[in-house]
BAFI-3210 file (N, C-alpha, C; in Angstrom, 3 decimals, decimal comma, padded with zeros to 6 digits):
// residues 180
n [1|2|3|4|5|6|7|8|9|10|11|12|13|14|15|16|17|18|19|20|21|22|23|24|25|26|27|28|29|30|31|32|33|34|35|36|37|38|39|40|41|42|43|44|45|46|47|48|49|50|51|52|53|54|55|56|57|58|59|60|61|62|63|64|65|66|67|68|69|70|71|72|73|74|75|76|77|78|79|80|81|82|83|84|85|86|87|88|89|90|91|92|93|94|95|96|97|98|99|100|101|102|103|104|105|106|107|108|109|110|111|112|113|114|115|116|117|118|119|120|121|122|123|124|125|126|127|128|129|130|131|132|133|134|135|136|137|138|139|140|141|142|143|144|145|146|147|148|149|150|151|152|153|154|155|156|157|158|159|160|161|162|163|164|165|166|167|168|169|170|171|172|173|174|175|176|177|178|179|180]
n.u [213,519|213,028|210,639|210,698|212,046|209,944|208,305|210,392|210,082|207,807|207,588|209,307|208,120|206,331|208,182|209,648|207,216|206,193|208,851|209,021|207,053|207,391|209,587|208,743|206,444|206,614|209,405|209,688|210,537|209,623|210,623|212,776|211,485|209,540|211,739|212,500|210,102|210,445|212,186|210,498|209,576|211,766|212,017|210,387|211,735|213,864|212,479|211,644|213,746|215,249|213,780|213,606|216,444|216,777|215,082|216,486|218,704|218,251|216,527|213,285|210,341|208,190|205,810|206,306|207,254|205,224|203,731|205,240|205,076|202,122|202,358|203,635|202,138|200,255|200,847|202,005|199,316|198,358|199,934|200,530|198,221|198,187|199,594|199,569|196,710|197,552|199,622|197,698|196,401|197,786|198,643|196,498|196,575|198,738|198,502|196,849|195,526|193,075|192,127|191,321|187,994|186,391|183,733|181,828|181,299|178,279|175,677|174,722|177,193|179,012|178,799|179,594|182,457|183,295|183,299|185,244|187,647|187,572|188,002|190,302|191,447|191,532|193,325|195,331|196,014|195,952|198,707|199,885|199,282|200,763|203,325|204,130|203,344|205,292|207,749|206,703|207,365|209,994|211,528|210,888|210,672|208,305|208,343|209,789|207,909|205,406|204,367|203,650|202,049|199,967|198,939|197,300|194,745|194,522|193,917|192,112|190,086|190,411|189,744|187,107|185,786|186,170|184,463|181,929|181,351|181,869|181,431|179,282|177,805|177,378|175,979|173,727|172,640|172,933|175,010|174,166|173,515|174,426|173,405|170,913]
n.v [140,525|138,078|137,523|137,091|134,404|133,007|133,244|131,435|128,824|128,127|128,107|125,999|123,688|122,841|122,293|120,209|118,692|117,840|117,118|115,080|113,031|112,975|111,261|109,191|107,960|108,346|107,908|105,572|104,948|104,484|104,688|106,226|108,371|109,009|109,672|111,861|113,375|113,650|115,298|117,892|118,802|120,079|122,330|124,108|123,903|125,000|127,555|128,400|128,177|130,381|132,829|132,733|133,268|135,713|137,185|136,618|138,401|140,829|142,139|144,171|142,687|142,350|142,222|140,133|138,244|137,510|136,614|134,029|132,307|132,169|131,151|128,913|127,713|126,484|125,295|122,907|121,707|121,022|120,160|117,558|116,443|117,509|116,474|113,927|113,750|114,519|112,653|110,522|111,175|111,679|108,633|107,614|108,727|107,240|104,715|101,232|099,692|099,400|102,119|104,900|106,176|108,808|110,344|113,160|115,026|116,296|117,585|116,809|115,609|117,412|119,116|118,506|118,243|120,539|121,650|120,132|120,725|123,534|122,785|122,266|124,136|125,842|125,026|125,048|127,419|127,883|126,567|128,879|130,648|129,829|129,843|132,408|134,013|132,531|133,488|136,874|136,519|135,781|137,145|139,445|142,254|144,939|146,933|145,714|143,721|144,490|144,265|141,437|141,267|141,926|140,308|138,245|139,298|139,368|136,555|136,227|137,260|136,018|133,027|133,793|134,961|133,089|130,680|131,903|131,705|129,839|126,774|127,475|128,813|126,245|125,195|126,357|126,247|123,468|122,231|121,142|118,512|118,473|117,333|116,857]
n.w [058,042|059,265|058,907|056,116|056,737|057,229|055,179|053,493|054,680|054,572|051,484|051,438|053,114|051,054|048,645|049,998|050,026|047,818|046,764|048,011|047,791|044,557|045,091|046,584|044,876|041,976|041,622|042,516|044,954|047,842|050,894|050,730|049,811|052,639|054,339|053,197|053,636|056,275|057,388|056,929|059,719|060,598|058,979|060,940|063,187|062,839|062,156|064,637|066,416|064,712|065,547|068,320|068,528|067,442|069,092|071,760|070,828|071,246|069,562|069,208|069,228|066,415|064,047|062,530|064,078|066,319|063,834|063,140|065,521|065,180|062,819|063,245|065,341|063,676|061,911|063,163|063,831|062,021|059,245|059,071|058,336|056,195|054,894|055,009|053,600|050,901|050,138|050,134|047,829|045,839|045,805|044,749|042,483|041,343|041,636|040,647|042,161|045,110|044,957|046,776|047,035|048,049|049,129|048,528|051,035|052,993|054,498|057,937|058,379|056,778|058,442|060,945|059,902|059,873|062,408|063,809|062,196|062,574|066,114|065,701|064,768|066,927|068,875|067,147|067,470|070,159|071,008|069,651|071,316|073,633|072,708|072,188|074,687|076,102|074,618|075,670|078,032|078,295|076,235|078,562|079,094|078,426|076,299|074,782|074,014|072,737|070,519|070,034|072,041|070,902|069,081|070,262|070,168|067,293|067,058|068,463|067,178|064,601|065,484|066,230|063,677|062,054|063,104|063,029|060,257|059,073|061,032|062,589|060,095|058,594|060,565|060,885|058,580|056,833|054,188|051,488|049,058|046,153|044,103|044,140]
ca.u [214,232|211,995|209,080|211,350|212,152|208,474|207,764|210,843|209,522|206,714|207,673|210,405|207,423|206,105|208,873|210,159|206,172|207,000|210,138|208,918|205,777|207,694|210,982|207,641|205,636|207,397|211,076|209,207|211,259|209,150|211,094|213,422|210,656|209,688|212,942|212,687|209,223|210,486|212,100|209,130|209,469|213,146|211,660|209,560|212,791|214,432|212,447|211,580|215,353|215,687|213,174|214,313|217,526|216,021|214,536|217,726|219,856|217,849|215,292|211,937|209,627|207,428|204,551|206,864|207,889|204,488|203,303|206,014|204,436|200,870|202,749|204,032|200,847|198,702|201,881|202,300|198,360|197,670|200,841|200,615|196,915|197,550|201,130|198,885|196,184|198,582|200,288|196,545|195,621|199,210|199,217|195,368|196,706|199,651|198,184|196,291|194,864|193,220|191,999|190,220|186,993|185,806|182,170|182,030|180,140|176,931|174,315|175,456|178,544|179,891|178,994|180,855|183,409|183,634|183,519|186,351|188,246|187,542|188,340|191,890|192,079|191,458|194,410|196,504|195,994|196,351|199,646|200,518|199,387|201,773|204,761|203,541|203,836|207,035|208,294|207,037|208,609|211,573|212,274|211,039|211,194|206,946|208,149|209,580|206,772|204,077|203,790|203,565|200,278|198,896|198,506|196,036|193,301|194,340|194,083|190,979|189,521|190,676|188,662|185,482|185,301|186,317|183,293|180,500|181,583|181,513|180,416|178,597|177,221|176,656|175,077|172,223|172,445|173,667|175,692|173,335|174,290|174,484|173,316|169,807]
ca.v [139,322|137,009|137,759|136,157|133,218|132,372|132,812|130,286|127,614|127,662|127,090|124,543|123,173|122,618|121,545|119,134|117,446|117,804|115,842|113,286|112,384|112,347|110,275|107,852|107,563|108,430|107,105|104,157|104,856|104,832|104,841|107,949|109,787|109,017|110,311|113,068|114,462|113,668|116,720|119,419|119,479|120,631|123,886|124,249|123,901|126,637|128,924|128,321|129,219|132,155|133,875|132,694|134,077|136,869|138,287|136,885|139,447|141,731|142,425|144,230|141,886|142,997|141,437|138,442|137,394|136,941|135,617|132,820|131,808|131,573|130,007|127,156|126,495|125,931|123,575|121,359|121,223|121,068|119,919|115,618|115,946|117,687|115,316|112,435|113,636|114,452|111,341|109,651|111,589|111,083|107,334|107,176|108,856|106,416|103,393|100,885|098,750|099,610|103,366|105,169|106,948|109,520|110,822|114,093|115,055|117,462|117,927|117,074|115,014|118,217|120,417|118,476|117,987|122,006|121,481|119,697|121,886|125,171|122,778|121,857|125,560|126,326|123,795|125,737|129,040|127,533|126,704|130,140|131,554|129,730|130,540|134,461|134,289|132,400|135,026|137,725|136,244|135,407|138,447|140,092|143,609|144,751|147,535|145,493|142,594|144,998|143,295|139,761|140,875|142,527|139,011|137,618|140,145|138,589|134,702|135,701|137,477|134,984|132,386|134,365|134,911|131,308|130,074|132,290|131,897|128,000|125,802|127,922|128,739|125,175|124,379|126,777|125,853|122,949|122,112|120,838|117,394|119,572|116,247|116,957]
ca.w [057,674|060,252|057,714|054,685|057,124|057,144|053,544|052,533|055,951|053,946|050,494|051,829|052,917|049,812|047,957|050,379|050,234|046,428|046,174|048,809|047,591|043,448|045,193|046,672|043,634|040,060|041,259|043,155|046,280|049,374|051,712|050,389|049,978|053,469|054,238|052,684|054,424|057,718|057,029|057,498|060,684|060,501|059,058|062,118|064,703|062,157|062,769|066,001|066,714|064,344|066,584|069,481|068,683|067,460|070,610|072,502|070,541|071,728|068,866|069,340|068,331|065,596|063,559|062,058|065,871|065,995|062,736|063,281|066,193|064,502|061,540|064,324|065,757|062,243|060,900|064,188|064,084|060,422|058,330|059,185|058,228|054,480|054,089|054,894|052,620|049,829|050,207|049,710|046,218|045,035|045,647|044,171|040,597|040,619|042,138|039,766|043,059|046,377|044,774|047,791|046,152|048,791|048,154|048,599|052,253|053,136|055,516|059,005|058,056|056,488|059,358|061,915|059,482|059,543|063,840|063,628|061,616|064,108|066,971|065,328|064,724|068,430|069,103|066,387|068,139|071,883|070,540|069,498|072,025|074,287|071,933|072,223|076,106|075,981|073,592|076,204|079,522|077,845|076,552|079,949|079,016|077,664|075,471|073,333|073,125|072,202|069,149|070,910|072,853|070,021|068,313|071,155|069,693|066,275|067,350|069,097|065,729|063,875|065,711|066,133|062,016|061,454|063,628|062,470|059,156|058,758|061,595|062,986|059,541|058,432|061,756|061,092|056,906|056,650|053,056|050,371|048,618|044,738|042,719|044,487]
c.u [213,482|211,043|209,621|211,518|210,881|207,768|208,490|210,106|208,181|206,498|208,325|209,241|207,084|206,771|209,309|208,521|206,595|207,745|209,782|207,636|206,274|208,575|209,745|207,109|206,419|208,624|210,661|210,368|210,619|209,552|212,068|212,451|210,029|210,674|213,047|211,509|209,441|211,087|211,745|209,585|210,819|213,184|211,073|211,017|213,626|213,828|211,822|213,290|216,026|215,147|213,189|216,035|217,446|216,335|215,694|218,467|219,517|216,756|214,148|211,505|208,412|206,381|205,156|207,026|206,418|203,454|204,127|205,238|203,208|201,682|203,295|202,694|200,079|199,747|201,755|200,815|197,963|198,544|200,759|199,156|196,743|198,594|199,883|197,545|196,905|198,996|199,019|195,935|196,378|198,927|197,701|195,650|197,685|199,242|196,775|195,031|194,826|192,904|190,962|189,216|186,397|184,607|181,947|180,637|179,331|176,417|175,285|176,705|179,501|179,968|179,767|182,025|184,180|183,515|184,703|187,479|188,659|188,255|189,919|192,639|192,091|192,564|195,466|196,931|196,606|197,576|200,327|200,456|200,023|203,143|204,735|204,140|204,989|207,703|208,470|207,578|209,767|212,035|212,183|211,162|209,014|207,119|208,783|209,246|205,378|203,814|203,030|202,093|199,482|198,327|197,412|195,133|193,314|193,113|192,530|189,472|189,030|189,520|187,173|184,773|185,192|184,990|182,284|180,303|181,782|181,258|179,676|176,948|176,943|175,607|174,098|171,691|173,142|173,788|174,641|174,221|173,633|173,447|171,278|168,857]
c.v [138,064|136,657|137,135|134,532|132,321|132,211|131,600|129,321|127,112|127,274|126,118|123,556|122,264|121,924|120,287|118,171|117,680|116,537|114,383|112,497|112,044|110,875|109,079|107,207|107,435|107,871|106,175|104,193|105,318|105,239|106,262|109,168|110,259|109,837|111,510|114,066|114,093|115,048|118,220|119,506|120,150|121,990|124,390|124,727|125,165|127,602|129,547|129,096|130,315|133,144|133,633|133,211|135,277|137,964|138,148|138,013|140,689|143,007|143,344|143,509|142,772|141,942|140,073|137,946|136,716|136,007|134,491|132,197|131,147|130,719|128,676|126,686|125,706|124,897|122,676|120,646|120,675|120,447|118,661|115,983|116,358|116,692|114,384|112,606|113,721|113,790|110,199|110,081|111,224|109,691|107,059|107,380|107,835|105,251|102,528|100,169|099,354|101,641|103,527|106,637|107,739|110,040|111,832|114,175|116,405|116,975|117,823|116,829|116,059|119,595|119,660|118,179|119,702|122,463|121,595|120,467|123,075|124,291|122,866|123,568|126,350|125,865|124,823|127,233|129,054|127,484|127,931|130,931|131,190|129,922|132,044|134,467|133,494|133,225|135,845|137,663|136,090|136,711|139,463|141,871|144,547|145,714|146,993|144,192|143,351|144,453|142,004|140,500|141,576|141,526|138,119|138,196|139,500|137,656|134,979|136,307|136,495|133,491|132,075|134,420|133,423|130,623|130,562|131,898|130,708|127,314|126,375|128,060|127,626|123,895|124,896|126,184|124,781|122,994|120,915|119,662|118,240|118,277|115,862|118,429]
c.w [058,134|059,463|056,542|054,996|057,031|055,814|053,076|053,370|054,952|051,965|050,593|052,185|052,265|048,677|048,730|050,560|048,796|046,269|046,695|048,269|045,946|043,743|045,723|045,491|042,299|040,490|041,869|044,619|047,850|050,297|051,981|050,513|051,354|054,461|054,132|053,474|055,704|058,036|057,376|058,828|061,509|060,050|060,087|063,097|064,172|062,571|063,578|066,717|066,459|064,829|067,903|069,609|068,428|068,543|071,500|072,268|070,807|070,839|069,549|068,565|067,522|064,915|062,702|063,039|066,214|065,015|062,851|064,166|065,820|063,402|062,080|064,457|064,683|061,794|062,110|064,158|062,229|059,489|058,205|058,543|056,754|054,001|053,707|053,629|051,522|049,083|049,645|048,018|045,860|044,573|044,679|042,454|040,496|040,590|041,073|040,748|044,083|046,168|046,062|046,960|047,503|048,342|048,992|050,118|052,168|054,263|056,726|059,761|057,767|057,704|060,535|061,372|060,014|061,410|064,350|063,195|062,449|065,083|066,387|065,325|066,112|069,032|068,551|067,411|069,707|071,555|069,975|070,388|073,256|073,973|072,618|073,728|076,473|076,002|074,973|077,407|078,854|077,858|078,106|079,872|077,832|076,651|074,179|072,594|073,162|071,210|069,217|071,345|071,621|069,204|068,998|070,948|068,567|066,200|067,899|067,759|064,716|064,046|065,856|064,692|061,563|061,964|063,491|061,001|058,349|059,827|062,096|061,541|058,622|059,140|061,261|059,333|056,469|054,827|052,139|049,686|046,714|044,038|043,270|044,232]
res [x|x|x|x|x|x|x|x|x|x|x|x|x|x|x|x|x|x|x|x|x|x|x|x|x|x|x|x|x|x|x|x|x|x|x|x|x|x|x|x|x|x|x|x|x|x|x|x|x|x|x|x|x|x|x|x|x|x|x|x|x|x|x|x|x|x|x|x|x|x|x|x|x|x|x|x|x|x|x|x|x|x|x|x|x|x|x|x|x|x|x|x|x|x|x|x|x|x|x|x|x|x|x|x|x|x|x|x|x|x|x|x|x|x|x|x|x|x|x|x|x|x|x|x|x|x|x|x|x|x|x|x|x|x|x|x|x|x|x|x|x|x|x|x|x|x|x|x|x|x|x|x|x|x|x|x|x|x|x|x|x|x|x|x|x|x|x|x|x|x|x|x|x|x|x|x|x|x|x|x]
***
């Protein structure tokens, strides 16, 4: 059921940048739409609580107790930074004045762009992985947060592929400007 909570968190998501970014732009109501993505982070405290009640009721936690957790850290670290981009393409297709033209980055601009990125994702993960040990003191009982520590091999997977696999591999290659 925990595992369904995280699929809707995340299209609610979606629809609520949706509505807020149409109720900004196409109904001309800024401020509503404003309104409206303040929002997001009202899915976050959801289901922050449905797995904290969860494990209160006396749950074993299983691989959604932890995927929630990772699915907290990557939104608190990551969710303001795609609104706000979002919010910047949106207003560029509606907006007649003041268009922002980005020019697409390479060489060593795009490899600490792709730095950046990993660190934010090191951030995301630190953040889960203080949920996780929350989780397993709270509940207090290790047979039934085996699941919970099995996600710190993840998170640490997770980070090792992510960093060989772009900054690492645009440090040694960096990213080619194509129109050359």
């Amino acid at each position: 059921m925990l595992f369904w909570l995280i699929v809707g968190c995340e299209i609610g998501f979606w629809i609520l940048l949706f509505l807020g970014l149409f109720t900004r732009y196409v109904l001309k109501s800024p401020r509503f739409g404003k309104a409206v993505l303040l929002f997001v982070p009202l899915l976050d405290l959801i289901l922050l609580c449905a797995t904290t009640i969860d494990l209160h009721n006396g749950a074993t936690a299983e691989f959604a107790h932890g995927l929630a957790a990772v699915y907290l850290g990557f939104t608190l670290v990551y969710a303001s930074g795609l609104i706000k981009w979002a919010d910047q393409y949106v207003a560029n297709k509606f907006s007649t004045v003041d268009k922002v033209v980005e020019s697409p980055i390479f060489g060593w601009d795009y490899t600490i762009y792709e730095w950046k990125q990993w660190l934010k994702g090191v951030g995301a993960c630190a953040i889960a992985a203080v949920l996780l040990l929350l989780a397993i003191y709270y509940v207090n009982e290790p047979e039934r947060t085996k699941a919970l520590h099995d996600w710190f091999y993840s998170i640490f997977w997770i980070l090792v592929t992510w960093l060989v696999c772009w900054p690492l591999w645009y440090t040694l290659f960096p990213k080619k400007n194509a129109n050359h």
